[in-house]
C-alpha atoms as one frame of an Amber mdcrd trajectory, in Angstrom:
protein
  47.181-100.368  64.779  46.041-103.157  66.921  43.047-102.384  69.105  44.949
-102.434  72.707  47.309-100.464  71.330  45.229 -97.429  70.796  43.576 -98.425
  74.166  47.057 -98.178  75.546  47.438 -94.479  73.315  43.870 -93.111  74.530
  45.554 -94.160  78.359  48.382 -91.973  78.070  46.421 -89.382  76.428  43.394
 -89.083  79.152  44.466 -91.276  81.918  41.188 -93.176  83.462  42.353 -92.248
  86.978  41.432 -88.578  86.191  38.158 -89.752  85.026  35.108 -88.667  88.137
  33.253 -91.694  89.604  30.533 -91.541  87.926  31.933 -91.633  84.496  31.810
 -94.582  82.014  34.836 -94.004  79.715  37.364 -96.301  78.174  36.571 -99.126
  75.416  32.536 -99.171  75.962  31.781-101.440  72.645  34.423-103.610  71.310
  34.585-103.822  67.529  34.859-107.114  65.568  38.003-106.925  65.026  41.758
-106.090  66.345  43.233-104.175  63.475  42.016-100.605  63.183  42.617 -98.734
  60.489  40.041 -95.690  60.499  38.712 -93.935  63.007  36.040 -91.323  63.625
  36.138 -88.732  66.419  33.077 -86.856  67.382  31.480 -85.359  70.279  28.685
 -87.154  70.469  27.793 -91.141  69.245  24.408 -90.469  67.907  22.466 -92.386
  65.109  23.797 -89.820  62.365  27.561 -90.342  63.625  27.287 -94.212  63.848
  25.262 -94.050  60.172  28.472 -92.041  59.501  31.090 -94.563  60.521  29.432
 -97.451  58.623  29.283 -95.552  55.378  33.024 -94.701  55.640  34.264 -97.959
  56.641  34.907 -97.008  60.102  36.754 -99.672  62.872  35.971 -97.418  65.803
  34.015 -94.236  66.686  35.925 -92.375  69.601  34.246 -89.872  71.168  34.047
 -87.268  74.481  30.701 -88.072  75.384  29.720 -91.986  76.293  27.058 -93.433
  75.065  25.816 -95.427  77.868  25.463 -93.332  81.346  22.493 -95.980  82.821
  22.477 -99.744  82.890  20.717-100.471  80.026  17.756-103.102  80.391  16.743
-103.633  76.676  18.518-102.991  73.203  16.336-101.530  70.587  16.960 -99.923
  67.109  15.244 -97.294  67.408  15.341 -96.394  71.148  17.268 -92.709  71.847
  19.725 -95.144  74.209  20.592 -97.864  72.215  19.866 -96.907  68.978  23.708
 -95.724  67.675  24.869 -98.540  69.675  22.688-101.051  67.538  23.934-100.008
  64.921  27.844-100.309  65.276  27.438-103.738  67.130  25.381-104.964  64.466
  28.577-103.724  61.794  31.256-105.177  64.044  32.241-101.023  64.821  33.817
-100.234  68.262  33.303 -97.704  70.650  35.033 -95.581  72.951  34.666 -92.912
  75.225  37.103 -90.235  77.183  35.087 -88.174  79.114  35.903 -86.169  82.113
  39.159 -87.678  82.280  39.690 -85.529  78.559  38.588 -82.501  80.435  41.152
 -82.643  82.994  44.283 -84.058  81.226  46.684 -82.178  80.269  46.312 -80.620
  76.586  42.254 -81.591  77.070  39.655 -79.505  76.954  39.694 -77.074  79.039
  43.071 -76.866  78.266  42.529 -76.444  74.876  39.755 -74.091  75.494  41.968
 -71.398  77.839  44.260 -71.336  74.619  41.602 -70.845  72.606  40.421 -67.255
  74.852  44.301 -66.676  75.070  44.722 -67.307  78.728  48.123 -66.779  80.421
  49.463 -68.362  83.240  47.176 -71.224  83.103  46.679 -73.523  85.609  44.578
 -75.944  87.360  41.249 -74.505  89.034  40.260 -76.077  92.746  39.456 -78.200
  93.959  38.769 -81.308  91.360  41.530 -79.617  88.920  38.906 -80.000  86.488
  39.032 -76.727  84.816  41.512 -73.961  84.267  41.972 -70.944  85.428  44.265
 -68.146  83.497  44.945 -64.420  82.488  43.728 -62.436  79.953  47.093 -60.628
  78.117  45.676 -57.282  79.127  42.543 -56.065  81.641  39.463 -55.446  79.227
  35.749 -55.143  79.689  33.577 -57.716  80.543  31.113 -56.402  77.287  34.610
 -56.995  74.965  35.724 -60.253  76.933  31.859 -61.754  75.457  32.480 -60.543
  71.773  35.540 -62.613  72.357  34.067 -65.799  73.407  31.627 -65.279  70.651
  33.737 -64.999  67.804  36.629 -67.461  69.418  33.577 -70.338  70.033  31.674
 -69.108  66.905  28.422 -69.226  69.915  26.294 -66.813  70.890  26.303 -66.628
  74.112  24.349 -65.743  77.368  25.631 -63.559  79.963  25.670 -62.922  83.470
  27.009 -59.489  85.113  28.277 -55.924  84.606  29.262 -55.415  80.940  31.504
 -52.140  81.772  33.069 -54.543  84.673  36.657 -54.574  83.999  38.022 -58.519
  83.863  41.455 -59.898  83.619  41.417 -62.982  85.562  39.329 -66.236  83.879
  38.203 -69.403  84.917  37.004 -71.896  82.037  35.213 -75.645  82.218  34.043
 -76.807  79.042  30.359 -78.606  79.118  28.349 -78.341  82.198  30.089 -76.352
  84.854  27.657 -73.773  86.317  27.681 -75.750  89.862  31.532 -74.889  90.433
  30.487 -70.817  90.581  31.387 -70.431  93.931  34.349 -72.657  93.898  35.384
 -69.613  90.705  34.549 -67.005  93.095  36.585 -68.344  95.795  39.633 -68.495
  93.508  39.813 -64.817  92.941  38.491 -65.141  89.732  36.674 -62.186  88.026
  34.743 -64.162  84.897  33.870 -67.735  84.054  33.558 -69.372  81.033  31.486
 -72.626  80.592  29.021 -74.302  78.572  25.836 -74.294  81.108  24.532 -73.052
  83.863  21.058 -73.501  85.373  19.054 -70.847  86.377  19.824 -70.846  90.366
  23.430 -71.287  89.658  23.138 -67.688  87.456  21.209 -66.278  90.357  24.125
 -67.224  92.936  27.139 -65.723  90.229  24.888 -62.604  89.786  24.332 -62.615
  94.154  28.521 -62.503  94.315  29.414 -61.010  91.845  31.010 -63.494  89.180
  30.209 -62.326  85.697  29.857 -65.417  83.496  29.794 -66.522  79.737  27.593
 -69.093  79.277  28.567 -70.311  75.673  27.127 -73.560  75.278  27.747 -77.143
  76.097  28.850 -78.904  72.871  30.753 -75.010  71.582  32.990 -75.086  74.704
  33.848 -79.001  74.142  33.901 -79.411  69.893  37.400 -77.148  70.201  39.522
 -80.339  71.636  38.904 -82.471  68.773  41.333 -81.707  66.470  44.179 -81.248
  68.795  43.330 -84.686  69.968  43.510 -86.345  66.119  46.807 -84.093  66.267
  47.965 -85.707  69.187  46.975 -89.519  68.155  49.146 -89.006  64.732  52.217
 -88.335  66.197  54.643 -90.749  66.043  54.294 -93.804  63.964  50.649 -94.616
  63.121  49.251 -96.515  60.055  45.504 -94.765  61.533  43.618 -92.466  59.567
  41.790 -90.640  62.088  38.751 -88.083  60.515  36.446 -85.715  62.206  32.762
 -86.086  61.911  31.227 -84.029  59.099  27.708 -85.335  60.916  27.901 -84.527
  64.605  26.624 -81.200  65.686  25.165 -78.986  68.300  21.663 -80.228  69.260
  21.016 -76.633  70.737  21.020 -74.214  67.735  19.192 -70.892  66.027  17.013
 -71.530  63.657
């Protein structure tokens, strides 16, 4: 497949229009080359995924997360901010990014993650449209709503409210949502799911009573990944697209 037309793929997928303003997503390191014939999806571009890529022969590493948020002043092999980045330029091995314009497509990931907690009904959650918002099959409690997100995340989570609450309405936003509580609240929601939340933003849930799972950042994200390689086969494609075996959760037990 020729580089622009994945570009042109990736567009229809996760339109850059949906992307926020202070994103950086689209085609962020060009490879070498316009023919691509592997690619490697990941969350993350860190120094193990780009090792990864150049082992396996790799023309591009796509991933959710871009590697360059800052202007970058200096390029270094071993700084944390240009350090994967040295090492696909320096193997002619491209780059790109769909970020929050992935979380708010259609089929992205918060899509993917309301499926995932079998959410009804779903459908965009005010005001950015960002996440989802959805309904449980039946009512249950709050206590059996978190052994759900555990096991359907494979995260243990942290939680926020009455465990014998009962809950039927959800709002989810994969990664870093804890600043849209109230905006949950006000949409007559009774739980929300997300990856973080800082400690005020628990206080203010707890204050008006929105019981949260908090379920971690890359667990609430990782899901969209394969429906996304799914989604880049179809139709005619001479691309072998391969999840990381490398990327993981920097947050983990021990």
């Amino acid at each position: 497949m020729n580089l622009n037309a994945f570009c042109t793929k990736m567009e229809s997928i996760a339109p850059k229009a949906l992307a926020f303003d202070f994103d950086n997503v689209g085609l962020l390191i060009a490879p070498d080359h316009d023919e691509l014939r592997k690619v490697l999806v990941a969350l993350d571009l860190t120094v193990a995924v780009a090792q990864e890529a150049i082992d396996g022969g790799y023309d591009l590493v796509l991933t959710h997360h871009p590697i360059f948020w800052d202007p970058v002043k200096s390029f270094s092999p071993t700084a944390h901010e240009t350090a994967a980045a040295y090492q696909l330029i320096r193997n002619g091995i491209g780059h790109f990014a769909a970020h929050t314009n992935l979380d708010a497509c259609s089929g992205g990931v918060n899509d993917v993650l309301a499926e995932l907690l079998l959410l009804q009904d779903v459908r965009p959650l005010p005001p950015e449209d960002l996440g989802r918002i959805g309904a449980l099959p039946a009512p249950m409690r709050f206590s059996e709503f978190a052994a759900l997100c555990e096991d359907k995340l494979h995260s243990a989570g942290r939680f926020v409210g009455d465990r014998d609450r009962t809950v039927r309405t959800v709002a989810v936003i994969g990664g870093s949502g804890g600043r849209d509580a109230a905006f949950v609240k006000e949409a007559g929601c009774d739980v929300f799911v997300t990856g973080e939340m800082m400690h005020d933003q628990a206080l203010l849930a707890e204050h008006i009573g929105l019981n949260c799972c908090i379920m971690g950042h890359y667990e609430t994200e990782f899901p969209v990944l394969e429906p996304l390689i799914s989604r880049l086969q179809t139709g005619e494609n001479d691309v072998q697209y391969d999840l990381t075996h490398t990327g993981r959760a920097p947050l983990r037990s021990l």
